[in-house]
N, C-alpha and C positions, 0 to 999 in steps of 0.2 A: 604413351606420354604425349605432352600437349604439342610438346617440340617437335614440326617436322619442315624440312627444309636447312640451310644457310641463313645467316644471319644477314641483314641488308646493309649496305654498304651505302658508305657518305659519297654522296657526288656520283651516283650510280640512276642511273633512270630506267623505274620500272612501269611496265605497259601492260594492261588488260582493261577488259571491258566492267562498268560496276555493276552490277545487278543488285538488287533489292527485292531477296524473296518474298512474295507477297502473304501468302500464308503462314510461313515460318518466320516471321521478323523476326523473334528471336533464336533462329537456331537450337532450337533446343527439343525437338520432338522425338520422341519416344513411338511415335507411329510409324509405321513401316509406308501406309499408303500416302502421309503427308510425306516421307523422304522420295517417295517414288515420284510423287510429282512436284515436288521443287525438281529434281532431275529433269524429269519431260522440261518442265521451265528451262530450263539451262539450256538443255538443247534448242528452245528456240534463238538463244543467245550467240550460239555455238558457230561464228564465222571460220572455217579452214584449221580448226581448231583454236581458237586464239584463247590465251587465259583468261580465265573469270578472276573480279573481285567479287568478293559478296560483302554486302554493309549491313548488318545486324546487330539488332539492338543490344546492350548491356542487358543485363537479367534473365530470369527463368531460370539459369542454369549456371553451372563455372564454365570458365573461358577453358579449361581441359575439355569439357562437351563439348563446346561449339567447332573446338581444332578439332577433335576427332571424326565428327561429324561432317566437316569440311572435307577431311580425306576420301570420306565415301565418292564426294562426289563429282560428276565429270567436268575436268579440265578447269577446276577451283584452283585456283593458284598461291589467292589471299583473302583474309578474312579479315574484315576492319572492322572494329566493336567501338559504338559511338554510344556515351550517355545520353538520354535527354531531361536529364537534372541540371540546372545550372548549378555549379559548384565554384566554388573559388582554389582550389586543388583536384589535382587528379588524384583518382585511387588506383594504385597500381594494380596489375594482375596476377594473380598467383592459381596455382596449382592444387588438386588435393594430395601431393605428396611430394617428398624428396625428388623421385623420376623426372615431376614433372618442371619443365620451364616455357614459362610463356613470353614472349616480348615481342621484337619486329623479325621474321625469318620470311626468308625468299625460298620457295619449295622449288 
């Protein structure tokens, strides 16, 4: 499921570093060698442990791929999915199934 973590809390202040995978903008690879090295990337990120956000584009794939793929990897804490369509509405996120719930969750 896409859900993983607690859900984020109003008035609540959360902290990590953002990174911007450079080859995987959209999160959404099906290669093993391109997940391995977004990894090594991270790790250059990787202060004492501190959480990562990753900022990743909308598309390629459902927002279930992108959270599950996140959970691979180290010390990901958040995933933020930005359009770059200008819209005059947001399009919400959803799931390929009943299991799954997407929205703001703190891991």
């Amino acid at each position: 499921a896409a859900l993983f973590g607690m859900k984020f809390l109003p008035k609540r202040e959360y902290k990590a570093k953002l990174v911007v995978p450079k080859r995987t903008p959209y999160l959404c690879t099906t290669k093993r060698s391109h997940l391995l090295h977004l990894a090594h990337e991270l790790r250059k990120h990787d202060d004492n442990d501190e959480a990562l956000a990753l900022l990743v584009q909308r598309g390629g794939c459902t927002f279930e791929r992108k959270a599950k793929l996140g959970t691979l990897l180290p010390n990901v804490k958040y995933i933020i999915v930005y359009d770059d369509v200008k819209s005059a509405y947001l399009l919400p996120m959803a799931g390929s199934n009943a299991d799954v719930s997407v929205g703001m969750f703190d891991r």
